[in-house]
N, C-alpha and C positions, 0 to 999 in steps of 0.2 A: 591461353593467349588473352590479352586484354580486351577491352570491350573499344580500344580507341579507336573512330574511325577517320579515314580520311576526311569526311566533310569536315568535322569539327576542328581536325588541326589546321586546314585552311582556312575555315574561320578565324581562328585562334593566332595565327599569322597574320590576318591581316587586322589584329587589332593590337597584336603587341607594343606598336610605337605608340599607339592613342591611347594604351592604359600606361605604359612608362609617364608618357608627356602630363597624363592626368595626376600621377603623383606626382612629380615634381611639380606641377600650378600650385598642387594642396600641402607640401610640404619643405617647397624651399629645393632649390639646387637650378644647374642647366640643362634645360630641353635639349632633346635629341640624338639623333646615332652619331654615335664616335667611327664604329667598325663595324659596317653592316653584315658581312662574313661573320664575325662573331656573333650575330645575332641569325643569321640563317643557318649558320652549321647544325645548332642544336634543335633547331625545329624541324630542320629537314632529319637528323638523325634518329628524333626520337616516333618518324615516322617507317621506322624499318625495326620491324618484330624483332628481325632476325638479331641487329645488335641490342633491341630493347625490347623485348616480348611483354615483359608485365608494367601493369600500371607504375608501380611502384620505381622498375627503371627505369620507365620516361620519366613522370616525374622527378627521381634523383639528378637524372641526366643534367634536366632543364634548369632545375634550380641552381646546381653547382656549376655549370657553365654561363648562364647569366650572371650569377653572384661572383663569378673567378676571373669572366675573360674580359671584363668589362668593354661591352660592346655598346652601352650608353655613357654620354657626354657627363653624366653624376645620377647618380642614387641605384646603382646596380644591385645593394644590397637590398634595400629595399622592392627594387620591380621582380629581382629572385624572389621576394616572398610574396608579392601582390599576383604576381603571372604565374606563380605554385598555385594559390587558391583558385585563380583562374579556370587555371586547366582542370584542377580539381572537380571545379564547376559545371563545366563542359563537358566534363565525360563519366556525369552522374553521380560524383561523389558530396555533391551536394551537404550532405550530413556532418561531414568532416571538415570545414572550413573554415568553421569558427574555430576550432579547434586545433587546426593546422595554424593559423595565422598567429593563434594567442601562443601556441610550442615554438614557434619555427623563429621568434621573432629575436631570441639571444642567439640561436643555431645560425639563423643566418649570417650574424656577425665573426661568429666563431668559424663559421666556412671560410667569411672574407681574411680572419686571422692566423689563418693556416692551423687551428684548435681542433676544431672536426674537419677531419677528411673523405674521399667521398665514399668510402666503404661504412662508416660511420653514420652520415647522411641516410644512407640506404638504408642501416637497418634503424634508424629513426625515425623515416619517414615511412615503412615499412608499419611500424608499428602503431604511426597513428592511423594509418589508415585502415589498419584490419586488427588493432587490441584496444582494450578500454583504455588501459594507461601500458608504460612503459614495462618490458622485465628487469628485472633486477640485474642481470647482465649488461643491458641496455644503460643504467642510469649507474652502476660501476661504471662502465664505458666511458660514458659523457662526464663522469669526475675525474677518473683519472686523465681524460683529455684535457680538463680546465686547468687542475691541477700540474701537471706538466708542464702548461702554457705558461704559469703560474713563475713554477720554480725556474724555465728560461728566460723571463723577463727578471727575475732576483740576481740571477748569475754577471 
């Protein structure tokens, strides 16, 4: 089971609107919630082992439902990758952050472009967080995802 516990994801809740609002100040767009349900669903969900036991499927959860169901007013792609390293943060993964954020930062686009899907996401974010770099599976993967994306925008 994960190490995540409840203190921290209530922490982590009650700062999600004040690290969204903080990027949007520092990079342009509009403050605030659109669809507060879309922004509680997934914090409340990724607080039940039973649908999300490992770090890795909270994690996946959080980021692909922030980045998908757009529950802020602009920059969802973005607060998906800022409140990934977040949590990251929070629940001791410290190490991996820089790292997450500097991977995650075309991924995330590619989640918002329907490119990487969330089975995809998982074993991506899976791997940063517990490989040094990617498997060769993994990075097959994520070409033939671009690529595909690729050849439907030609068609």
């Amino acid at each position: 089971m994960s190490d995540t516990t409840g203190a921290a994801l209530r922490f982590f809740y009650f700062d999600v609107a004040q690290e969204h609002d903080w990027i949007i100040e520092h990079t342009g767009g509009m403050a605030g919630t659109k669809d507060i349900g879309q922004l509680e669903s997934p914090l409340e969900h990724i607080q039940n082992d039973w649908y999300y036991p490992e770090m890795e499927d909270k994690l996946t959860h959080l980021v692909f439902s922030i980045n998908k169901n757009h529950a802020f007013n602009d920059g969802n792609k973005r607060s998906s990758l800022v409140l990934g390293a977040y949590f990251l943060e929070l629940n001791g993964f410290d190490y991996v952050v820089k790292r997450f954020v500097k991977e995650m930062e075309n991924i995330v686009v590619w989640v918002a472009d329907n490119v990487v899907d969330k089975d995809l996401l998982h074993q991506i974010i899976s791997s940063l967080i517990y490989e040094d770099e990617y498997s060769e599976e993994i990075k097959l993967a994520i070409v033939e995802a671009v690529e595909a994306a690729q050849q439907s925008d030609q068609d």
